[in-house]
C-alpha positions in Angstrom: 21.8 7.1 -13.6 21.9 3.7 -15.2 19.2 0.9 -14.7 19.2 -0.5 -11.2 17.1 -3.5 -10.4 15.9 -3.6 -6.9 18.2 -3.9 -3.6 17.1 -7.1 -2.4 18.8 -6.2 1.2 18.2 -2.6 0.5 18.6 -0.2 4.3 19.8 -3.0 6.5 20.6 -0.5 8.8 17.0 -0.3 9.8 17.8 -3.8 11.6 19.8 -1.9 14.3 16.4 -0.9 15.7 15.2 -1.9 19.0 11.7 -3.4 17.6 11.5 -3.2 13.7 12.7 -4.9 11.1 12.5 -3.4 7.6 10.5 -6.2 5.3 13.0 -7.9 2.6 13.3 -8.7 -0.1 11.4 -5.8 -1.4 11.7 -2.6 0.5 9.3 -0.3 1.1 11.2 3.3 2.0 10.6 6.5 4.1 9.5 9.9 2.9 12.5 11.9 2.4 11.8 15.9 2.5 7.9 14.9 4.6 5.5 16.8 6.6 4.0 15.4 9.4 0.2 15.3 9.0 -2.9 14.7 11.0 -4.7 11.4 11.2 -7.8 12.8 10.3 -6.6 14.3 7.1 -5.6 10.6 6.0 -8.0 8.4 8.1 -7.5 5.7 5.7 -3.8 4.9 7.3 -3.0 2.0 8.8 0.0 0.7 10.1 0.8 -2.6 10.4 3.1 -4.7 12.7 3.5 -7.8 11.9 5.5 -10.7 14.0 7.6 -13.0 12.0 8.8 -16.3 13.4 12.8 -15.7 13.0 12.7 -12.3 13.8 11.4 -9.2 16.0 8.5 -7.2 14.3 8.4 -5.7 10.7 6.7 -2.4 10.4 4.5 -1.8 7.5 1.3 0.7 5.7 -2.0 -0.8 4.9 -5.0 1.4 3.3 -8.3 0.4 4.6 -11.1 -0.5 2.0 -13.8 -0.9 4.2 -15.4 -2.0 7.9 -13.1 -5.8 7.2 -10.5 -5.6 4.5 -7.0 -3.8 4.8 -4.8 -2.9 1.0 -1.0 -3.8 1.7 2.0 -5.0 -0.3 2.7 -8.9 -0.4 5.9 -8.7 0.4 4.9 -7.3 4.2 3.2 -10.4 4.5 6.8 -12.5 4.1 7.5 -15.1 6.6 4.7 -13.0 9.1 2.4 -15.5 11.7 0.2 -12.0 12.6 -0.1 -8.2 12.2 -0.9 -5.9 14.9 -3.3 -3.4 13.4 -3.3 0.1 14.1 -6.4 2.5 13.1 -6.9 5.9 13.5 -3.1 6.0 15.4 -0.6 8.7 15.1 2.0 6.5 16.7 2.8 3.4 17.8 3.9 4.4 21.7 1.7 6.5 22.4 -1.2 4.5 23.8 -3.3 7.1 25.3 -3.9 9.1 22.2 -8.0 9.1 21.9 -9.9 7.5 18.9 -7.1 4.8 18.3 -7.8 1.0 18.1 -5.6 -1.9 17.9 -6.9 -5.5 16.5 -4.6 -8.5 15.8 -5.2 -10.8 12.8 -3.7 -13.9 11.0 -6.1 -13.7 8.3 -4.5 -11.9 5.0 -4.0 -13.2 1.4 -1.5 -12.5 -1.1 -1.3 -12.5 -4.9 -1.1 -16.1 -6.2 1.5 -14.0 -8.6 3.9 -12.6 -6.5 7.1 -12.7 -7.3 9.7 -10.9 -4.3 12.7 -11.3 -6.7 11.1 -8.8 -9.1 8.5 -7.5 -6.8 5.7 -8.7 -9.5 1.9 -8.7 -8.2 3.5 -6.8 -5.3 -0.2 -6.9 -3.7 -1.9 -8.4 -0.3 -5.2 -8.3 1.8 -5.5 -8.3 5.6 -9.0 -9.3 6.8 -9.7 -7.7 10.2 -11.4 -10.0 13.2 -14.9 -7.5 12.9 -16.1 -4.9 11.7 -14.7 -1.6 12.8 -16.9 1.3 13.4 -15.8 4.7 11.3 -15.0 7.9 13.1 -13.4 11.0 12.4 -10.0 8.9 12.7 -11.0 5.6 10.8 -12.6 6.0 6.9 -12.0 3.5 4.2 -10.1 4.9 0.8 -12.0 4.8 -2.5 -10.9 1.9 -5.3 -10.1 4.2 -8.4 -12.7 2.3 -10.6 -13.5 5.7 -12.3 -9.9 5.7 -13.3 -9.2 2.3 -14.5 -8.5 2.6 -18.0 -6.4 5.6 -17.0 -2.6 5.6 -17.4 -2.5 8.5 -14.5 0.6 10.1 -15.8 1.2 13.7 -14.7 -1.4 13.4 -12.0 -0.6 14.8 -8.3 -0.4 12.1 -5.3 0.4 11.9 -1.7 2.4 9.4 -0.4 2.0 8.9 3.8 3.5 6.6 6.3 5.8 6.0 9.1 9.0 5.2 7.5 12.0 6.9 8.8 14.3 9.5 6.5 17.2 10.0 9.5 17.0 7.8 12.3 14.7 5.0 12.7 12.9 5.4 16.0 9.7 3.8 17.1 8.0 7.4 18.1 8.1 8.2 14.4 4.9 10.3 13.7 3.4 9.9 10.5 4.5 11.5 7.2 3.2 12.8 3.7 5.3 14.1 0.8 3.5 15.1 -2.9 4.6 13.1 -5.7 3.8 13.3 -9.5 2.8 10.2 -11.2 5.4 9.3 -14.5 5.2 7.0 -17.1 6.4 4.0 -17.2 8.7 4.3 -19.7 10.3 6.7 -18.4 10.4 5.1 -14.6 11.8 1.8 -16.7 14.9 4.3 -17.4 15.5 3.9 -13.4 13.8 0.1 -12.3 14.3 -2.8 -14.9 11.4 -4.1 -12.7 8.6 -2.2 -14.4 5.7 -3.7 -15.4 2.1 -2.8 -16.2 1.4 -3.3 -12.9 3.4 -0.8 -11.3 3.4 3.0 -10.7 5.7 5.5 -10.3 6.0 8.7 -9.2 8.6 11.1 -8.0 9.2 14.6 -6.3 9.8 17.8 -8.0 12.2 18.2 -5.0 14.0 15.0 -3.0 11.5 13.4 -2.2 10.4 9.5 -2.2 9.3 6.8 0.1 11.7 4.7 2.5 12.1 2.1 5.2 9.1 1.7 7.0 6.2 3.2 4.1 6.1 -0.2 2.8 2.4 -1.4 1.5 1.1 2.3 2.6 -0.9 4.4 0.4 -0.7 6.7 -2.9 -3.8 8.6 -3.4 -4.8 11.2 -5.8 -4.1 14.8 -4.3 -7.3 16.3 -2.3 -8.7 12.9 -2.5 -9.4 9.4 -0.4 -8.7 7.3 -3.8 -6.1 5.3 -3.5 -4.1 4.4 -6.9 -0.7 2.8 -5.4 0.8 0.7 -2.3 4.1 1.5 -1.5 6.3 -1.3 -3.2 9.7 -0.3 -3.8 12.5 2.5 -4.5 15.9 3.5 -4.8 18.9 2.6 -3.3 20.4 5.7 -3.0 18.5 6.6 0.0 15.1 8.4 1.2 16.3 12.0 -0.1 16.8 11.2 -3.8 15.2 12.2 -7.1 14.8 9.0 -8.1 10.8 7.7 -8.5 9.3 5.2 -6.1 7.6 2.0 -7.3 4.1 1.5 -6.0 1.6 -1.2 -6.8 -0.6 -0.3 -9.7 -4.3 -0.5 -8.3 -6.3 0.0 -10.8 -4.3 -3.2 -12.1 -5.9 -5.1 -9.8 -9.5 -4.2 -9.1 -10.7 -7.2 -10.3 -8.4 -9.4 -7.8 -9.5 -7.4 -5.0 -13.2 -7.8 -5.8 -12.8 -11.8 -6.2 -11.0 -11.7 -2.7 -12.8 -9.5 -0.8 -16.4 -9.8 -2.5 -16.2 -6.1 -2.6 -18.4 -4.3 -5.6 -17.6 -0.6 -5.3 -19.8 0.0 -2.1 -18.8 3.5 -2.2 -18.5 4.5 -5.7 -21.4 7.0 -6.8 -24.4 5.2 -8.0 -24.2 5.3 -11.3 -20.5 3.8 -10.9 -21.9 1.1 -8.9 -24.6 0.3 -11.4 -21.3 -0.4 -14.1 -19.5 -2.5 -11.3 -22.2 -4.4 -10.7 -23.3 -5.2 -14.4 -19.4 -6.3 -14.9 -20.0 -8.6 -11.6 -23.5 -10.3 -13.0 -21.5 -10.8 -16.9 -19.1 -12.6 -15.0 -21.5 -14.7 -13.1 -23.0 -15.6 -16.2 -19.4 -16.5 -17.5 -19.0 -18.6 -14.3 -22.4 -20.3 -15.3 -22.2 -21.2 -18.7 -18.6 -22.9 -17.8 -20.0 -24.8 -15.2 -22.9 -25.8 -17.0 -20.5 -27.4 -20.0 -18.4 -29.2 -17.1 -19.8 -33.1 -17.5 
C-alpha cells in the first residue's frame, strides 16, 4: 500500500450511535481480532466521556499515572467542556458492577504543540477532583523512564480499550489485542505523519486499534508500563494489517513531569535517585537563568 496521511473524518459511521461520537480530527480506532479482558488484569484503564458543546458525548482511553493525573491523547480533549471518568469499570451501563467509581473533571491540559492536522504532540493530561484510593480494580501504569533512550522496536505490547470492531454499541466490554512495536521507518512506509514522537506497532494477524481506543494505553507485554496512547491508524478499517500510531511516551517524560510535578514515584529506588538528580540539574538551570534576569 502507498503512503496515506491520516483520515481526518476517518469512521463517521460511529456518529450513527445513540451516545458517542468518535473524536475528529484524529481518530483513535477499535481492536480488530480482540479478547475481552478483566479489569483487574489492566487496572490502569480508564475510560473517558467527555461532553462537547456542539455535540453528544465522545468516548475515549486514558491511562492513570497516579492517585490525580490521567495520560490521554490531545485530540480527545477537542472542543470537550468535561470528561466523565470511569475507573476500575468494565462498562459504561452497567452501574451495579462492584469496585467502579465515576468522577467528573474540567481540569486537563494539552501539549502546547499539538497539531490535529498531523496529529503532532498527540498528548493530554486530565487532573481528577481528589485523590482516588487504589484497589484491586484501580492501579496507576508505570512511566517507562528505564526505557527512555530505547527505540522499543521488536518489543511485545497490548493495546486495550473500548472501541468497537463491528457495531458500535454502548455495552461494549473492554478489549486487548498484542501488538509488536516497528520502526519508524518502516511505519513511515504507511503514515507520512511519523515523527519521533510517535510509535507504531502492528499485529502478526489483523489486528489494530479503532473507533473508540482513542488516548488508551500501549504497555509492554506482562507489564503495567505504559509506552503509547492510542493516536491514530488506518483507514481501511479495525481488521487490517496496517500499524497503529500511538503517542511516543518516553518522548515525553519530561512534559509530563513539568505538568504533573510527577518524579517517578514508583520507579525502583535506584531509578528514582536518577530522576530526581535530573529534576535538582534542572532546578539549578532554572536558578542560574533567573539569577542573570535584571
Amino acid at each position: 500500500m502507498g503512503l496515506q496521511r491520516i483520515l481526518l473524518a476517518l469512521l463517521l459511521s460511529c456518529a450513527a450511535m445513540d451516545i458517542f461520537i468518535c473524536p475528529q480530527p484524529v481518530q483513535g480506532f477499535a481492536i480488530g481480532q480482540s479478547k475481552y479482558g478483566r479489569i483487574e488484569k489492566f487496572p490502569y484503564q480508564v475510560m473517558l466521556i467527555g461532553k462537547q458543546l456542539w455535540r453528544k458525548r465522545i468516548l475515549c482511553g486514558g491511562t492513570l499515572l497516579d492517585q490525580r493525573w490521567i495520560l490521554t491523547a490531545g485530540h480527545c480533549t477537542m472542543g470537550v467542556t468535561h470528561f466523565d471518568i470511569y475507573l476500575g469499570a468494565l462498562t459504561i451501563e452497567d452501574g451495579a458492577e462492584t469496585g467502579r467509581l465515576v468522577l467528573r473533571s474540567n481540569k486537563f491540559i494539552v501539549h502546547e504543540g499539538f497539531d490535529p492536522d498531523t496529529a503532532a504532540n498527540d498528548i493530554a493530561l486530565v487532573k481528577l477532583p481528589l485523590d482516588v484510593t487504589y484497589t484491586t480494580r484501580i492501579q496507576p501504569a508505570m512511566l517507562p523512564y528505564l526505557r527512555r533512550n530505547d527505540a522499543l522496536t521488536g518489543a511485545k505490547v497490548v493495546a486495550t480499550g473500548w472501541g468497537a470492531n463491528n457495531e458500535m454499541s454502548n455495552y461494549n466490554p473492554m478489549q486487548y489485542t498484542e501488538l509488536r512495536v516497528i520502526s519508524n521507518q518502516e511505519c513511515a512506509n504507511e503514515f507520512d505523519v511519523v515523527t519521533n514522537g510517535v510509535l507504531c506497532a502492528k499485529g502478526l494477524r489483523d489486528e489494530t486499534v479503532c473507533s473508540g481506543d482513542s488516548g488508551g494505553p500501549l504497555v509492554l507485554k506482562n507489564t503495567q508500563i505504559v509506552i503509547g496512547i492510542t493516536s491514530f491508524g488506518p483507514a481501511d478499517g479495525c481488521e487490517t494489517n496496517i500499524p497503529g500510531g500511538f503517542t511516543r511516551v518516553t518522548y515525553y517524560l519530561d512534559w509530563i513531569e513539568a505538568k504533573t510535578g510527577r518524579l517517578g514515584q514508583n520507579l525502583p529506588l535506584v531509578a528514582q535517585q536518577q530522576v530526581s538528580q535530573r529534576a535538582q540539574t534542572l532546578m539549578r538551570n532554572v536558578v542560574r537563568l533567573n539569577d542573570n534576569v535584571v
